[in-house]
Every structure is written in structure tokens, then in C-alpha cells.
C-alpha positions as CSV (number, residue, x, y, z in Angstrom):
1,X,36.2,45.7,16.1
2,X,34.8,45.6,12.6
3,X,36.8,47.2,9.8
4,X,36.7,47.8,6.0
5,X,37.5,44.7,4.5
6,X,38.9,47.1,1.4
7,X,41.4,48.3,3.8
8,X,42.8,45.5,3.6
9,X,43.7,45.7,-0.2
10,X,45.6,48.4,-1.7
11,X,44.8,48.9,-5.5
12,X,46.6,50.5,-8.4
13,X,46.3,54.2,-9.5
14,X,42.6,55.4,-10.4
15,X,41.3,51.7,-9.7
16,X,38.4,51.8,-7.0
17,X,37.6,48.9,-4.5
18,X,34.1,47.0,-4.2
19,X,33.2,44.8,-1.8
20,X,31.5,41.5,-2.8
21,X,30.3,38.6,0.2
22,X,32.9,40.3,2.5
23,X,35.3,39.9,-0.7
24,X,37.5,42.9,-1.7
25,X,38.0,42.8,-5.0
26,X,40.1,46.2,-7.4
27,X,38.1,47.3,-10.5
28,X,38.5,50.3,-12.7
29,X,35.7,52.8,-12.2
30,X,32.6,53.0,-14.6
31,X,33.1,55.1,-17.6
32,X,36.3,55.1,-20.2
33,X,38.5,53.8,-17.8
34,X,41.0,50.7,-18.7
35,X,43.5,48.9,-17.4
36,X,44.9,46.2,-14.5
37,X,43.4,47.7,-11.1
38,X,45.4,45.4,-8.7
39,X,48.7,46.9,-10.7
40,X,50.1,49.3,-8.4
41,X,52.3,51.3,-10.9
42,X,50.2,51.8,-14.0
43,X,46.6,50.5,-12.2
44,X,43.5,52.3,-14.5
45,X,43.9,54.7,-17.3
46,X,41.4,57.6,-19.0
47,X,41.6,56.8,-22.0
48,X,39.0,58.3,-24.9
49,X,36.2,55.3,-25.3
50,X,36.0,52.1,-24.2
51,X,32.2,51.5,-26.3
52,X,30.8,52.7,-29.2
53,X,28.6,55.1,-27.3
54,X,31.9,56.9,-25.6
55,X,32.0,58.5,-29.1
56,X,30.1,60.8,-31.0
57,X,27.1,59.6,-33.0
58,X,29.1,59.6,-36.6
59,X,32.3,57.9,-35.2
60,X,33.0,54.5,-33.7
61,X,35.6,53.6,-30.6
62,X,38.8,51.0,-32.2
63,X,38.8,48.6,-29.1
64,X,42.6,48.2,-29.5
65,X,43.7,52.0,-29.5
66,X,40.8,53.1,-27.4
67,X,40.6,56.7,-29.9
68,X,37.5,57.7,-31.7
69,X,37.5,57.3,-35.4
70,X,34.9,58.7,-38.0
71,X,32.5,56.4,-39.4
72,X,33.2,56.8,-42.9
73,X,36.3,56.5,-43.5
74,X,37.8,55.4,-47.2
75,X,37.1,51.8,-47.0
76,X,33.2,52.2,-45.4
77,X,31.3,51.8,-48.8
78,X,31.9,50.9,-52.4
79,X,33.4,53.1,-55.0
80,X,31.0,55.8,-56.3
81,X,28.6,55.1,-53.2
82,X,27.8,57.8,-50.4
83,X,28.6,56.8,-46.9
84,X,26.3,58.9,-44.1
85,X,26.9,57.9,-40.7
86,X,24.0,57.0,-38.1
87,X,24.2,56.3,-34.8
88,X,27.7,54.6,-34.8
89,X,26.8,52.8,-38.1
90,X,27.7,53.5,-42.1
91,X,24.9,53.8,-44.6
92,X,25.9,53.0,-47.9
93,X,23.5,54.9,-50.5
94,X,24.0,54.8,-54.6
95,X,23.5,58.6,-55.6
96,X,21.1,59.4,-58.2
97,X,22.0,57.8,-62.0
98,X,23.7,54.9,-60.4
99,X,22.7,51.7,-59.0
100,X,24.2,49.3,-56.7
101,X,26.1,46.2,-57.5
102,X,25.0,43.9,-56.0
103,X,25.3,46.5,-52.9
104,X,25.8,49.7,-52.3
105,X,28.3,48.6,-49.2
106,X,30.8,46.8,-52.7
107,X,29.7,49.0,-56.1
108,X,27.4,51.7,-57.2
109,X,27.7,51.2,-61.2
110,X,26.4,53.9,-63.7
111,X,22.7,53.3,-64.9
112,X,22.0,53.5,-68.4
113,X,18.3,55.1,-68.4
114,X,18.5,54.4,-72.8
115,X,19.9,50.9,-72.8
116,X,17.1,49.2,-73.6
117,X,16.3,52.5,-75.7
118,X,12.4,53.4,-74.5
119,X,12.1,55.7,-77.1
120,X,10.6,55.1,-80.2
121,X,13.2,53.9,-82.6
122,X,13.1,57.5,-84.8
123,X,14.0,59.6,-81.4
124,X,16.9,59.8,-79.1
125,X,17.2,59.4,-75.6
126,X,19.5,61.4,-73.3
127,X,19.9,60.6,-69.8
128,X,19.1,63.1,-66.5
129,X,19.6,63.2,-63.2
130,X,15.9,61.7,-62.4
131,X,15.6,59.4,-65.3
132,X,15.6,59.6,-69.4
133,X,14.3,62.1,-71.7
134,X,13.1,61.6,-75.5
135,X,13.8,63.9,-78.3
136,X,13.2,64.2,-81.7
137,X,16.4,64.6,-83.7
138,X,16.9,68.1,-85.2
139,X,15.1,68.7,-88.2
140,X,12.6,66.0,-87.6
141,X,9.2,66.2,-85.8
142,X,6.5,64.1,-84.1
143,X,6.1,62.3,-80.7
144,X,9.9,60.7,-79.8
145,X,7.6,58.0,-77.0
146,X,5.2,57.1,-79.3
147,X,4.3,57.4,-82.8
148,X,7.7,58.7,-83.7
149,X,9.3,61.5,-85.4
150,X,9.3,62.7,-89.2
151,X,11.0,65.1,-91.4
152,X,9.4,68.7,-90.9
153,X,7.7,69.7,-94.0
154,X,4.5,72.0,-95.3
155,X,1.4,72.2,-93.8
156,X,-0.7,74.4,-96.2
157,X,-4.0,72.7,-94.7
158,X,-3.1,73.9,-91.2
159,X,-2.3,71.8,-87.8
160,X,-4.4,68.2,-89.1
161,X,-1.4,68.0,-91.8
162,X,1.1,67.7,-88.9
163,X,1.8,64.8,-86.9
164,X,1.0,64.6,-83.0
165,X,3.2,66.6,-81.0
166,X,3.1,69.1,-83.1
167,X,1.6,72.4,-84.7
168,X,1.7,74.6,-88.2
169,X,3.2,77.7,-88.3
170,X,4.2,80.3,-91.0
171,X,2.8,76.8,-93.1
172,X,5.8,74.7,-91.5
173,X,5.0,71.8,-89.2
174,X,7.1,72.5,-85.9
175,X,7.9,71.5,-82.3
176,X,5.8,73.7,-80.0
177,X,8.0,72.8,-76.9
178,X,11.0,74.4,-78.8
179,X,9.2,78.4,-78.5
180,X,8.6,78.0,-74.5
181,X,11.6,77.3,-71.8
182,X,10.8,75.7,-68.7
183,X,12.2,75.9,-65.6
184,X,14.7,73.7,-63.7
185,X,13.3,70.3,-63.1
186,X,10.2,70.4,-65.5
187,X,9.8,69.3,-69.3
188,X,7.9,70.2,-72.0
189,X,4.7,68.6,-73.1
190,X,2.3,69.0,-75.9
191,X,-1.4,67.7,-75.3
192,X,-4.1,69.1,-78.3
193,X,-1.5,71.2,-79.9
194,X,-0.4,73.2,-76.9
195,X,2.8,73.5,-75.0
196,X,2.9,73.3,-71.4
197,X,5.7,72.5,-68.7
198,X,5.1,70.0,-66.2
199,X,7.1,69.0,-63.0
200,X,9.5,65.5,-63.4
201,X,7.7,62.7,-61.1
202,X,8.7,63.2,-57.5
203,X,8.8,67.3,-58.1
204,X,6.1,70.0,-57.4
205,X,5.8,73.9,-59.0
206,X,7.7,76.1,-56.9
207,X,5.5,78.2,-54.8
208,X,7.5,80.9,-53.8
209,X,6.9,83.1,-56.7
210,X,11.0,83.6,-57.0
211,X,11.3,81.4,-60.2
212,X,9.7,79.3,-62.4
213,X,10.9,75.3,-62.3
214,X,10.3,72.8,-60.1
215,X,11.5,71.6,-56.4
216,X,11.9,67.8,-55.5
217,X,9.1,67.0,-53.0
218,X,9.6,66.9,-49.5
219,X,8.2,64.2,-47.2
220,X,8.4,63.2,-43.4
221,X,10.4,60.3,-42.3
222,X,11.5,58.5,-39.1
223,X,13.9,56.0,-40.5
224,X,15.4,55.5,-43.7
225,X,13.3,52.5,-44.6
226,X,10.5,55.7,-44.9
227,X,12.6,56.9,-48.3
228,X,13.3,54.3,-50.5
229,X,16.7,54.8,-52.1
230,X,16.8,58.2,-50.0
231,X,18.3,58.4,-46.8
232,X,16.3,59.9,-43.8
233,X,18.3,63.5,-42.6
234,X,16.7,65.5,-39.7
235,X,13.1,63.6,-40.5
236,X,12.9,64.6,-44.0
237,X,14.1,62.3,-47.2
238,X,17.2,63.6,-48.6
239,X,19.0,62.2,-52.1
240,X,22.6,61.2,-51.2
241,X,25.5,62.6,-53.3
242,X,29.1,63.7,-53.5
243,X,29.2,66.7,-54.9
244,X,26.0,69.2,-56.9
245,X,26.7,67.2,-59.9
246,X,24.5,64.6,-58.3
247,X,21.6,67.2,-57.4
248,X,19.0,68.4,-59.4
249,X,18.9,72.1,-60.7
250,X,18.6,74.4,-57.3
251,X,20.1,71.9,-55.1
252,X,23.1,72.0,-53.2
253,X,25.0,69.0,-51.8
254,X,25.9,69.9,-48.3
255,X,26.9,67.0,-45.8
256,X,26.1,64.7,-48.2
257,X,22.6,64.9,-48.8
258,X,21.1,67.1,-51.7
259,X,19.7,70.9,-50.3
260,X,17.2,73.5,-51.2
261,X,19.8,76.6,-50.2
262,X,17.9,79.4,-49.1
263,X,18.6,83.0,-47.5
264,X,14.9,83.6,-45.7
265,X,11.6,81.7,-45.7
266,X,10.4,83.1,-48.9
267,X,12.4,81.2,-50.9
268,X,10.8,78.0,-49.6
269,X,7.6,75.9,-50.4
270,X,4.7,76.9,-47.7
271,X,5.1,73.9,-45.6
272,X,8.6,74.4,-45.2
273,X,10.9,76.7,-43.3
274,X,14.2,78.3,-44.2
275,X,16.6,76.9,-41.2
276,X,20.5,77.3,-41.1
277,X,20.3,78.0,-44.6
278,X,18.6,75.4,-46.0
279,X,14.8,74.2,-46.7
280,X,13.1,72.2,-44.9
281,X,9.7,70.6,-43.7
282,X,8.4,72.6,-41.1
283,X,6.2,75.7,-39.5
284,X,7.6,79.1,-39.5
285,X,4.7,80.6,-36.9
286,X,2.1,79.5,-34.9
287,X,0.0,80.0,-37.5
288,X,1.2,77.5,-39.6
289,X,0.0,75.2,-37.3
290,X,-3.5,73.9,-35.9
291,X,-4.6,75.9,-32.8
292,X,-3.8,72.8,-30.6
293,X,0.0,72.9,-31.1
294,X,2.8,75.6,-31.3
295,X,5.5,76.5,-33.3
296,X,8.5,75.3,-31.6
297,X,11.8,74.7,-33.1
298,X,10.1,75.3,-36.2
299,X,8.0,72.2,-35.6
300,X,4.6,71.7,-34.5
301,X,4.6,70.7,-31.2
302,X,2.3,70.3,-28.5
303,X,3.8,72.9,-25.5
304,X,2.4,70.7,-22.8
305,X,5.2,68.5,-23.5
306,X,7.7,70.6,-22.6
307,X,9.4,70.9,-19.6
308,X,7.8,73.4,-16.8
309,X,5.2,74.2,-19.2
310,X,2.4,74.0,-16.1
311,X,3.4,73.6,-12.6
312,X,2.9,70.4,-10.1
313,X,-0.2,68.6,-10.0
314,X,-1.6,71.4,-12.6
315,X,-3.3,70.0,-16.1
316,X,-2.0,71.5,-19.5
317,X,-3.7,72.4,-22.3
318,X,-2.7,74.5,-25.6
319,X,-5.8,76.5,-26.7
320,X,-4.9,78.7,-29.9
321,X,-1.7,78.0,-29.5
322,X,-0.6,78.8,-25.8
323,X,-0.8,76.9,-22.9
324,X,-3.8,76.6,-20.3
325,X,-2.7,75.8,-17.3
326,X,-5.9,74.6,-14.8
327,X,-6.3,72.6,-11.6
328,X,-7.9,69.6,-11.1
329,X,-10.8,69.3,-8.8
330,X,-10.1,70.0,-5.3
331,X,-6.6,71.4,-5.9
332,X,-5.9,75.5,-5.5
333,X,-2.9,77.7,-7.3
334,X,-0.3,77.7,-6.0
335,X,-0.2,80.7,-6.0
336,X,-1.2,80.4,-9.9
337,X,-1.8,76.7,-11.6
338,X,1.2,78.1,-14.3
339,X,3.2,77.9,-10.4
340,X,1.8,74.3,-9.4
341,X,-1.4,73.1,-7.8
342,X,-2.2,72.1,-4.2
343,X,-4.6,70.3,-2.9
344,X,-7.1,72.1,-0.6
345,X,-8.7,70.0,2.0
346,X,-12.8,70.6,2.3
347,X,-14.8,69.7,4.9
348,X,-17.2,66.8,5.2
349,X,-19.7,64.8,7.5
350,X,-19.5,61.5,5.2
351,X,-17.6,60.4,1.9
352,X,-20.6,61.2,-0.4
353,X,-20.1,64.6,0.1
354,X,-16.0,64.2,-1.1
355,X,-14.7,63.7,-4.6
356,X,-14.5,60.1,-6.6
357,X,-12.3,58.3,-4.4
358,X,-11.8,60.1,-1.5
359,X,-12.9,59.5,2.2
360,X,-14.3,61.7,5.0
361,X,-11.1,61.5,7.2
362,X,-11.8,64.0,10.5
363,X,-14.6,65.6,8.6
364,X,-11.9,66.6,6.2
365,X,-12.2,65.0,2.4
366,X,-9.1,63.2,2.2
367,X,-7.2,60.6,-0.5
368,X,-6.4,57.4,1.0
369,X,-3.0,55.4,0.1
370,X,-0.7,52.7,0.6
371,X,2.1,54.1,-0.9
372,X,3.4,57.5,-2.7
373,X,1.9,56.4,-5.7
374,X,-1.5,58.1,-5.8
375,X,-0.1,61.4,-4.0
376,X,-0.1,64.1,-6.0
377,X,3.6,65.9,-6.5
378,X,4.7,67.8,-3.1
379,X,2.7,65.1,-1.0
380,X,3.1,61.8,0.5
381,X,1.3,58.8,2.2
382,X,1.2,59.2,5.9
383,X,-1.0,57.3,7.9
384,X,-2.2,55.7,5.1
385,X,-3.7,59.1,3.8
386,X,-2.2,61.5,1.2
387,X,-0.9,64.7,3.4
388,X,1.4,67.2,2.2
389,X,5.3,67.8,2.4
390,X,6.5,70.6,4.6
391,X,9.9,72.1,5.9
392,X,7.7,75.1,8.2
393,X,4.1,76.2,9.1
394,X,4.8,78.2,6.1
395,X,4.2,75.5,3.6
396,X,1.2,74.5,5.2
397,X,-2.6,76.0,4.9
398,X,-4.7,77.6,7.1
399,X,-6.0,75.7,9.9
400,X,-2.4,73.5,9.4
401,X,0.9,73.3,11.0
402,X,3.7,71.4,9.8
403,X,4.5,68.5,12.2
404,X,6.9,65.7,11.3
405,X,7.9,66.7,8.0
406,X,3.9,67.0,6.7
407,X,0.8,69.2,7.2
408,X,-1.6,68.1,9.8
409,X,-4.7,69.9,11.5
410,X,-4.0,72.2,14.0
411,X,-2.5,75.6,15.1
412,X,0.1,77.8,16.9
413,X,-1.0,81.6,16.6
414,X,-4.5,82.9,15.4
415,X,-2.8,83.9,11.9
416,X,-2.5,79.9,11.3
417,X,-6.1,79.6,11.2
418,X,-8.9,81.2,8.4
419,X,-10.2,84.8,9.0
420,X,-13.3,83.4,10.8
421,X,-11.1,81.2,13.0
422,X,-8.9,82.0,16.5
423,X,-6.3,79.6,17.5
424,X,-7.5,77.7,21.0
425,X,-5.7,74.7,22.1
426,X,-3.8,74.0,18.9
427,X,-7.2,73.7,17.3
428,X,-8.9,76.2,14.7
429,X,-12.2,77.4,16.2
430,X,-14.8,79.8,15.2
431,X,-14.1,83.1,16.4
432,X,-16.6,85.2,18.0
433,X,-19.3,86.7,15.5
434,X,-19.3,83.5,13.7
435,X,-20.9,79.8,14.5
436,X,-19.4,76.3,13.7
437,X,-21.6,73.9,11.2
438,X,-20.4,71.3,8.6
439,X,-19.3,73.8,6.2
440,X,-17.3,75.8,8.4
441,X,-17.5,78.6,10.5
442,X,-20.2,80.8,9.2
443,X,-20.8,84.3,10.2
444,X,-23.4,85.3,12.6
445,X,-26.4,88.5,11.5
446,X,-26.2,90.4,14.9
447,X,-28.6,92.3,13.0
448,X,-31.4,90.0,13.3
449,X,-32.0,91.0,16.7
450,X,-31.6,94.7,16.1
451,X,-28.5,96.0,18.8
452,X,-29.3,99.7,17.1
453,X,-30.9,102.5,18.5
454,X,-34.3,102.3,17.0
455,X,-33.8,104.9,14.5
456,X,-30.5,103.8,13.5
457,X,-29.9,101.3,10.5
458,X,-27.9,98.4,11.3
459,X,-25.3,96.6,8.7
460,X,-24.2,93.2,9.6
461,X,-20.3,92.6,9.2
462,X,-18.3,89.7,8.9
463,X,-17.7,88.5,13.0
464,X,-19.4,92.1,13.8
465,X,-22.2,94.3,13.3
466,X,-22.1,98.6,13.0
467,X,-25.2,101.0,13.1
468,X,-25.2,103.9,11.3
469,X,-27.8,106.9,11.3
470,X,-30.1,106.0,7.9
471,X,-29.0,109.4,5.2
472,X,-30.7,112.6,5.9
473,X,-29.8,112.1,9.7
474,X,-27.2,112.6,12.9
475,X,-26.7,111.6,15.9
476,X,-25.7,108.6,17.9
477,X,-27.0,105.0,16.2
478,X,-26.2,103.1,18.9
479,X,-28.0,105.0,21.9
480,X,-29.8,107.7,23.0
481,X,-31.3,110.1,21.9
482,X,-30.7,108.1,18.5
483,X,-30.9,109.7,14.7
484,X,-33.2,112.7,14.6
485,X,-32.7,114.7,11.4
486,X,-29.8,117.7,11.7
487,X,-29.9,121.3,13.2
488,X,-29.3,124.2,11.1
489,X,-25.9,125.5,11.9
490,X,-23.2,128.0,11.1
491,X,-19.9,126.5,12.5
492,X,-18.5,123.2,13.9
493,X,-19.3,124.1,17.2
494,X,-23.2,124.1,17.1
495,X,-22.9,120.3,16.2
496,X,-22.0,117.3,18.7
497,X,-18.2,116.8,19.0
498,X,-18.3,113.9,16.1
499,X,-20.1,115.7,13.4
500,X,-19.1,118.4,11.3
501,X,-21.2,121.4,10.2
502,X,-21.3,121.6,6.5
503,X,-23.8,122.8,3.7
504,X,-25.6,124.3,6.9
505,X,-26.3,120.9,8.5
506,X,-24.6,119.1,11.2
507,X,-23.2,115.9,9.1
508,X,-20.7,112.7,10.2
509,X,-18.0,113.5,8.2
510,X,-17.3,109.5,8.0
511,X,-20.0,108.5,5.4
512,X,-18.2,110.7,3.2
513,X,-14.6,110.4,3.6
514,X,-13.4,106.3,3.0
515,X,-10.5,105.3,5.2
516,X,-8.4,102.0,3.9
517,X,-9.9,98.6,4.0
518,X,-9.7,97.2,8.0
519,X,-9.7,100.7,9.0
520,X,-11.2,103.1,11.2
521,X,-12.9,105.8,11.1
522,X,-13.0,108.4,14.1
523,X,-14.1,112.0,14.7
524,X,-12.7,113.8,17.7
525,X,-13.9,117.6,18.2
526,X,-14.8,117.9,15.3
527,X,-11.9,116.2,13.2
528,X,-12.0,113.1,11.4
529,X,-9.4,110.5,11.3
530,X,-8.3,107.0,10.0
531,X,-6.5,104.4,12.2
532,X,-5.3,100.6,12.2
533,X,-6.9,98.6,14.5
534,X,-5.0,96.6,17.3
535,X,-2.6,94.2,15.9
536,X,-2.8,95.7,12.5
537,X,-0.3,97.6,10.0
538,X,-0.8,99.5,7.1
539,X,-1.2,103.0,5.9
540,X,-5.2,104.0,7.2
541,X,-5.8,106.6,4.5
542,X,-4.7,104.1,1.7
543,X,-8.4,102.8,0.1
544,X,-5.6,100.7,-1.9
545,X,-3.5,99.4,1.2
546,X,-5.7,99.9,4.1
547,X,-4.7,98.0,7.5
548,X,-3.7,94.4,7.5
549,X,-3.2,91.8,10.1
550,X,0.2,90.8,11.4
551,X,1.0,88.0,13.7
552,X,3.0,90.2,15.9
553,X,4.0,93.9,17.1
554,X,6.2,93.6,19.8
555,X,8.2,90.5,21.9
556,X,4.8,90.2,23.9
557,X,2.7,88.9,21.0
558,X,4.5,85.7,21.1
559,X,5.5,83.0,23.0
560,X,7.9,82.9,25.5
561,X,10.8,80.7,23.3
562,X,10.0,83.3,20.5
563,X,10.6,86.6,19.5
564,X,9.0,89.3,17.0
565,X,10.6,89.5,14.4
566,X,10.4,93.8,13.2
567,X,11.1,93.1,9.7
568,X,8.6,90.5,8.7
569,X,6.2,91.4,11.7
570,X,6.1,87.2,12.3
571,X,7.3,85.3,15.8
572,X,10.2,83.2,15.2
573,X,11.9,80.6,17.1
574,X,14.8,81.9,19.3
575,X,17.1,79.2,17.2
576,X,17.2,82.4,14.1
577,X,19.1,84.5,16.0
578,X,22.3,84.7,14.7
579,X,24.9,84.4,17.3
């Protein structure tokens, strides 16, 4: 008798065996398990991480304790440098004013922006958080870049007696920039003798309309190679610091990157959105974005990638910003594409008349296969062509029954087959009224050969025919004596038992009075009524409801090893009884 080899082993606590060649051998399981397996007091621990990517993404796993520890810790980076932690690993960035020496990972060293001074000699530099300004010293004016600065002094022949830079007022040469304040992040200029405020490189004008000043300007990233001496935080290039020193005016340092804080959406730039507090790039409706993508997440996104936007088989689409869900050729809802899509067999004599790729397969256009491959979802390759999965007759189509786990051709009552079809010999054939061709059963004009009375009208139906008296007349369409215009009368009983007297003429009260759809219509001394033919439920009277077929009525409607079952009117299998 053959046993388990690992029977033969006994492992330590937590350790699992796996058999190798017929070889037992103890191992710990997969995950953050260590230890010695084949010890049978202490065997495999839990224990916190065994790998980097048992942790968090900002923390690494110490391979000796097993514990989780943060990424940045003290001794991650150099003094004065910011440490922001990626995917297990620490990013050493210099924040703004400093530079690193020789890297950011040893030193980030204080820049001095006026050492060389790139003034002109006459003007003083001062240091910013984005780079160096020049100034004339009080008193004096001119142009501190270039030409340089003067002592201020009369101008009684107007602006040409001042220098560049500069304008005459109350006969006084002065500094136009020192009558106008500009916002945060901007600086005064003076271009033909006229102040304005410009945006430091790297900003843009706020266009909120709260304040005046400038904001640094935001651009996409994917890693932080993308931002230059930036880091890359939720795809958008942030400035590392430590605290809102290192920020520029409106910023805010939070989790070490510098912040436009914000309280709704008006406070940011138009392309951007006002999320958890904070700005950044993104859409804040659909409108924001082009008619072939939606806003999701505050990102513009195409909704056809995500999940259970369209069902099986169906193709998506996003037309002004929703999804389309549509079929492909020769594929059906199921019941609605947005459900799934199924494919719907149609009939064929050859394979020109079936799609690209198909074959005529039982005079059914069919997809052939070797494999699952080339299904479509919900089918698979049997017999080399691609049928679908099924658990019941249920899952399957008319003129189908479900047969070793997929759909094939055939039937078991006459409600497994199409409207124009009666169950015969587990095959779907044209019932009577209608005639078999290539294209299916098509119905048959009784009317061609005229089965009315001679004076009678008669209307073809689908499988059927009727004959009604043509308007203006009564009477029997179907025999004699035929229509004949209607008698004068004063009461019911001067008319034939299924006409009515009204309006002083003997009428039938049914081309008046519309019974439900599938009903009929009789009158019966006089008295009209509305019934469900045989095999039918329904309320008669209802033109909404009408009658409907049901597979079954009563026990004798189905087969002998089924039953009718009263709530859902359908035979089941004597195995649903519950016992």
C-alpha cells in the first residue's frame, strides 16, 4: 500500500512538509515565516518581514531583527539634506539655497547666490529662496545689473536727466519700483520708465483672482529624474524642505515637500484641483477634460480602463465623457452590452455568408478553435469550435440546450425553441403557419389564397390568418351568408348573438374594444370578453400585460421525470424537490 512519504517525517511547529523525488523534506511556509522547520520545539516563527517588500513602501525590513524600520532615519542623508523615502529606498535632496557636497546622501552646504557678486559693483545683492536679487543702496538710483546706481539728484529737464531705471518726479530722479508692491514671488521691473511686477523664473501669476503674487509652476512627472533638483510626489515636481522657511511665500512644507495649502478649488490655478488640502495638477469635472476621457480621482482618465466599466465580450468607448458600451458583430446583450455580450449563432448555407473568420458549421455561422484562446469570455473550444459555457437550458439560446457543460443545437419543450419553432425530436422545426428556408422559418400568407368569406377582409398573422368583416359591415367573415352591411335596430336582441346593437346598428363590439396582446376576443349573447389562450397566462384586459406563454400549467404539461413547477410556471427535474 502506498503512503505519504511526509508521514513519515514529523516537522517543527508552523513548518509545512514538501515532497521532492519521493524526498520529504520540512520548510517554513511562504510569507514572513523564519526559523529551523525540522526543530520540533521552536520549528517556524511569524515574525514581521523577512524582505523589503514585507514592509511598507517608506520603511525597510533589518534582516537580523526581522522588525520594520522607517526609511529615514537620522543617519539616511547628510546634514541640512531632506530624506523622502521611495519604494524602500532614501532620496537625499538639497533644499532650496543649498547645494550638495559632493552629495546630497554626505552635505548640503549653504549657496552663496552674491559670491561672485553679479551685481554691478555700485548695487547690493541679497539672497532669496529662488536665487539673488539686486538693489540699489538707499539714496542712490539707476540699474543695480547693469549700468549701475548714482546718487539721486534734480531732474528739472524731466525723465532724460535720470538714469535708466528710473523716472522724475516732483523734479527728483527716483526708483519707480519703490511706489508699487508686488506680490509674493514676483519682483519689480522698470522697462521705458514704467514699473511693472513680473513672476521669478519657474513661477506663473496666480489665476485665482484671491491675491496678487505669483505660484511656482506645476509640471507632470513619473520619476524624479523628470524634476531636476525636485523630487517627484504624487506625479507632480515638488521642492524638498524641512520646514516653511525653505518654501517660497504661500507655500507650506507638509511631508517634506513644499505645498500650495488650499481650503476649495478656487484657491488653485485652473489646471489644478484642491485635494486633501493641498494643490495639485489635476481635473476638478469632466469638463476639465477632453470629451474622450473622464474625471476620475481628479485625473483624466479614460473609463474603459476601469474595472466593469462594459460587460464580457462588449467593446467600450467614452463619448463626451461616459462610457458606450456596444457589441461586436454577431454578438447580442446580454441582456444589455453594459451586462456582457453573447454571441448569437445565424444561420448559413456556406462560409461567405458568415463573418471574417468564421465557418458554416451545421448551417450555423460558427468560430473555429484549437484552444480557449480565440473564444470569446463565457465560451470555450469544443469540438474544435467555439460553443458556449452553461450550468442549465437556461444559459443557453433558443433552439439550444445545454449538454455537457456547453450549448449545442437541439431542444426539450417547445419554449426552448424561437416563436416560429415547435420542439420535434429534440430538434427545432418550423411550426405550422410557417415554412423552413436558409434564413429560418418564415411565416406563411394564408391570405394569398383567400380562406375568407368573399366579402370578408382577410389579415395575415404570424403562423395564422383571421378575417374580419371590411368597416361599415357585420356578419360572419368566415362563412355564410358573409358581411352584408347592418340592420337598423333598437336593442341587442335584433342583432346575431355576437354583435351588439349600438348607435342604431348592429356592430362587433371587438373592433372597438382591445383585449391584451396574445388575447382573445369573444362575444357570447351579446357580451364581449377577453381570454388567454391555451397554455398561456396573463391578465386578458391588460393592452400592457396581455397573455404570455408559459412552458407549463399543470404536472401533465411535462414529462414524466418532471413536475410543474406553480411558481415559475417551468417543468423541473424531480431532483428540486426538497426532501
Amino acid at each position: 500500500m502506498c503512503i505519504s512519504a511526509c508521514e513519515l517525517l514529523s516537522c517543527g511547529p508552523n513548518a509545512i512538509c514538501v515532497v521532492n523525488n519521493h524526498v520529504p523534506q520540512c520548510q517554513c511556509p511562504p510569507g514572513s515565516y523564519v526559523g529551523d522547520p525540522n526543530d520540533p520545539s521552536s520549528g517556524c516563527e511569524s515574525v514581521p518581514c523577512v524582505y523589503n517588500i514585507d514592509c511598507p513602501l517608506t520603511q525597510l525590513c533589518n534582516r537580523l531583527t526581522h522588525l520594520c524600520y522607517d526609511v529615514c532615519d537620522e543617519e539616511s542623508c547628510g546634514t541640512n539634506a531632506v530624506c523622502i523615502a521611495e519604494d524602500h529606498k532614501a532620496i537625499c535632496q538639497c533644499p532650496p539655497g543649498t547645494s550638495p557636497n559632493p552629495i546630497a546622501e554626505v552635505e548640503c552646504i549653504t549657496v552663496d547666490v552674491c559670491d561672485p557678486n553679479p551685481c554691478h559693483n555700485t548695487a547690493i545683492c541679497k539672497s532669496t529662496s529662488t536665487g539673488h536679487t539686486c538693489q540699489c543702496p538707499q539714496g542712490t538710483i539707476g540699474d543695480p545689473f547693469t549700468s549701475g546706481c548714482r546718487p539721486e539728484g534734480s531732474c528739472p529737464g524731466g525723465d532724460s536727466e535720470c538714469p535708466p531705471k528710473s523716472i522724475c518726479k516732483s523734479g527728483r530722479c527716483i526708483n519707480p519700483c519703490e511706489q508699487i508692491n508686488c506680490g509674493p514671488n514676483s519682483v519689480c521691473n522698470v522697462e521705458n520708465k514704467k514699473a511693472s511686477c513680473s513672476c521669478l523664473a519657474k513661477y506663473i501669476p496666480v489665476q485665482t483672482g484671491i491675491q496678487d503674487g505669483c505660484i511656482r509652476i506645476a509640471t507632470t512627472c513619473t520619476t524624479d529624474t523628470d524634476c531636476g533638483n525636485e523630487v517627484c510626489y504624487k506625479e507632480q515636481c515638488r521642492a524638498v524642505c524641512r520646514n516653511n522657511e525653505d518654501c517660497s511665500s504661500g507655500e507650506r512644507c507638509l511631508q517634506k515637500v513644499c505645498v500650495n495649502p488650499c481650503a476649495d478649488h478656487s484657491q488653485c490655478s485652473k489646471d489644478q484641483a484642491c485635494i486633501n488640502g493641498m494643490c495639485i495638477i489635476g481635473c476638478r469635472s469632466n469638463k476639465n477634460c477632453p470629451s474622450e476621457y473622464a474625471c476620475i480621482n481628479n485625473r483624466c482618465q479614460d473609463p474603459c480602463q476601469g474595472e466593469g466599466s462594459c460587460g464580457p465580450n462588449a467593446i467600450c468607448s467614452c463619448q463626451d465623457h461616459k462610457t458606450v458600451c456596444k457589441c461586436p458583430d454577431g454578438f447580442d446583450g446580454n441582456p444589455t452590452p453594459q451586462q456582457g455580450c453573447i454571441r448569437v449563432p445565424s444561420l448559413c448555407q456556406q462560409a461567405n455568408e458568415c463573418p471574417e473568420q468564421h465557418i458554416c458549421h451545421q448551417n450555423i455561422c460558427t468560430l473555429p478553435c484549437q484552444d480557449n484562446t480565440v473564444c470569446a469570455v463565457g465560451e470555450r473550444c469544443y469540438n474544435e469550435i467555439c460553443v458556449k459555457v452553461c450550468y442549465s437550458d437556461n444559459n443557453c439560446l433558443h433552439g439550444e440546450v445545454c449538454r455537457k457543460g456547453v450549448c449545442q443545437p437541439g431542444c426539450g419543450f417547445d419554449t426552448d425553441c424561437r416563436t416560429s419553432q415547435v420542439c420535434v425530436q429534440g430538434q427545432c422545426k418550423c411550426a405550422v403557419g410557417f415554412i423552413g428556408t436558409p434564413h429560418g422559418c418564415v411565416d406563411i400568407d394564408e391570405c394569398e389564397d383567400n380562406p375568407c368569406h368573399p366579402t370578408a377582409v382577410c389579415k395575415n398573422q404570424p403562423g395564422s390568418y383571421t378575417c374580419i368583416c371590411s368597416e361599415g359591415r357585420v356578419g360572419d367573415p368566415f362563412a355564410e351568408p358573409g358581411c352584408s352591411l347592418p340592420d337598423q335596430c333598437r336593442h341587442n336582441n335584433k342583432c346575431a348573438d355576437n354583435l351588439v346593437c349600438k348607435l342604431g346598428k348592429c356592430q362587433d363590439p371587438c373592433e372597438e374594444t382591445r383585449c391584451g396582446s396574445h388575447a382573445i376576443c369573444n362575444v357570447v349573447n351579446h357580451k364581449l370578453s377577453c381570454s388567454c389562450p391555451s397554455g398561456h397566462l396573463g391578465d386578458p384586459y391588460d393592452t400592457h400585460l396581455g397573455c404570455f406563454k408559459v412552458e407549463c400549467l399543470k404536472d401533465d404539461d411535462c414529462s414524466s421525470n418532471q413536475f410543474c413547477d406553480e411558481n415559475s410556471n417551468k417543468c423541473l427535474s424531480m431532483s428540486f424537490i426538497e426532501i
